[in-house]
N, C-alpha and C positions, 0 to 999 in steps of 0.2 A: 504494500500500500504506500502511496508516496505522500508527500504533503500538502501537495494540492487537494488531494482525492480527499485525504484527511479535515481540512479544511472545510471542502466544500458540505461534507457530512454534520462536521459543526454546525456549522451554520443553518442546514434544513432541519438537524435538531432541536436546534433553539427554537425556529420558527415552530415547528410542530408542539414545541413543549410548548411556545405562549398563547395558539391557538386551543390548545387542551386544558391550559388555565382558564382559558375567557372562559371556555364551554362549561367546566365546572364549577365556576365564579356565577354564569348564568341561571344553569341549572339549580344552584343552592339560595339565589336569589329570590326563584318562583315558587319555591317550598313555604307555606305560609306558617305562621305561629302555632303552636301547638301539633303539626303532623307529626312530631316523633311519638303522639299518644295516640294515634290513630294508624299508625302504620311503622311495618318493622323495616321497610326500607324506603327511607324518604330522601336520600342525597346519591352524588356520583360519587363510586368507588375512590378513583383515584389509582388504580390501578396501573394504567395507560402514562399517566404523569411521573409513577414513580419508573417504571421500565423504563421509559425517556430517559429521565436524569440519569439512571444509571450507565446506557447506553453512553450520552453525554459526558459524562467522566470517564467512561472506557476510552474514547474515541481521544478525549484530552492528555487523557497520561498517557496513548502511543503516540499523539504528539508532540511532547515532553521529550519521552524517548528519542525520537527522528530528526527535533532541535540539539538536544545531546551530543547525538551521536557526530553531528555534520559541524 
C-alpha cells in the first residue's frame, strides 16, 4: 500500500465517519422524551461509527509507519 493510497482512504474515512455522526446525531434527535419507557430500542447503535474509527487508526498508524520508514 503506498501513501497516496493510504491517504486517500483517510480521508473517505473521515468523510464517512462524519456523515455517520450527523445520521446518528439525527436519528437520536427525533426520539422524543420518555421513549426509553416505552420501548427497548429507541437510538442508533453506533456500531458502524465505532468500526470507522477503528479502521481510521489502523489506516493512521500504517501511515506513521511509511512516514518512518522513508
Amino acid at each position: 500500500m503506498t501513501v497516496k493510497l493510504l491517504k486517500s482512504r483517510i480521508k473517505r474515512i473521515k468523510e464517512a465517519l462524519e456523515r455517520e455522526h450527523i445520521r446518528n446525531v439525527e436519528i437520536s434527535s427525533r426520539v422524543g422524551w420518555g421513549a426509553g419507557m416505552r420501548r427497548v430500542k429507541i437510538g442508533p447503535s453506533g456500531a458502524r461509527e465505532r468500526e470507522l474509527e477503528s479502521r481510521l487508526n489502523e489506516y493512521k498508524r500504517q501511515l506513521k509507519e511509511f512516514e518512518g520508514e522513508t
